[in-house]
C-alpha positions in Angstrom: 18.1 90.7 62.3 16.0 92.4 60.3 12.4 90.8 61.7 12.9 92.1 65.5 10.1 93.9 65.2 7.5 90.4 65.3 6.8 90.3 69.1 8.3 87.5 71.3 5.0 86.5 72.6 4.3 84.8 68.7 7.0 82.8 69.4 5.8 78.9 69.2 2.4 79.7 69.1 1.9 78.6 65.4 0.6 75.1 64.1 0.8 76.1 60.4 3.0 78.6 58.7 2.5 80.0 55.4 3.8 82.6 52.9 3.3 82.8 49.1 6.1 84.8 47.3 7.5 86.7 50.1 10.8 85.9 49.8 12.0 87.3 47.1 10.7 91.2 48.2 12.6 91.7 51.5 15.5 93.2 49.5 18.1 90.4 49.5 18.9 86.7 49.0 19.9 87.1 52.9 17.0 89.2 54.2 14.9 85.9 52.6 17.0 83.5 54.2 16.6 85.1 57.4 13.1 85.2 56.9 12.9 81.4 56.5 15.6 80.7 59.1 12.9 83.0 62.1 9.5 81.4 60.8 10.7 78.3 62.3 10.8 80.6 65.9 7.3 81.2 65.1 5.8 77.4 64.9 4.8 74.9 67.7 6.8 71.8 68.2 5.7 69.8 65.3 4.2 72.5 63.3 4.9 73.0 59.5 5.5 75.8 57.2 5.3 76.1 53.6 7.0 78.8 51.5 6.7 79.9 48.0 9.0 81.9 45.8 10.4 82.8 42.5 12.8 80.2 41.3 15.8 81.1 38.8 16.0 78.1 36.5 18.2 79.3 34.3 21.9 79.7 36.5 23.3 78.9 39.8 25.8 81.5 39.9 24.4 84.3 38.0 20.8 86.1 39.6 18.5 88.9 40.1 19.0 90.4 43.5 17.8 94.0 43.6 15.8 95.8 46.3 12.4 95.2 44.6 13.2 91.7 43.7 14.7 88.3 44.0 15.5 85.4 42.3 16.6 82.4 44.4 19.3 80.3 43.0 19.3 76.5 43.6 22.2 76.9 45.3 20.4 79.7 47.3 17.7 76.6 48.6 20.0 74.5 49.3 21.8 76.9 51.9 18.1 77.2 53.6 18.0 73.6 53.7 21.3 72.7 54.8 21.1 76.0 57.5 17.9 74.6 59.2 18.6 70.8 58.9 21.5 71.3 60.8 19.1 73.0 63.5 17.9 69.9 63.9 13.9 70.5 61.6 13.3 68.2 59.2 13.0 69.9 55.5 11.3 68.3 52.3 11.3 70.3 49.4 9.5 70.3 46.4 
């Protein structure tokens, strides 16, 4: 995993959880799901998180994935969703 490095003792010590177009600069469409799939380590039962990111309207095969930037797919999304529903959180998405 590439976010080791956040300390164990943050785990479930969060209410609220936010990041604004992170996503789509940690180098991949996987480091970003990874990303998504470990905030949910950080949060309290019953805490949210909210996440931003660039959006590719355009195709959901074809996508910019380079080491600078990102741009998630709907398909991309849906694998988030899917990944951490079946974890048992509950997602809305907007």
């Amino acid at each position: 995993m590439i976010f080791d490095f956040i300390n164990l003792e943050f785990h479930g010590k969060f209410d609220f959880l936010r990041s604004s177009c992170a996503f789509e600069h940690l180098g991949s469409i996987e480091h970003g799901k990874e990303f998504g799939y470990n905030a949910m380590h950080w949060l309290k039962p019953g805490g949210h998180t909210v996440h931003t990111t660039k959006f590719n309207l355009s195709s959901n095969e074809e996508t910019l994935e380079t080491v600078d930037a990102v741009l998630y797919r709907k398909r991309d999304i849906a694998d988030i969703i899917t990944a951490l529903r079946a974890q048992g959180h509950h997602i809305e998405m907007n």
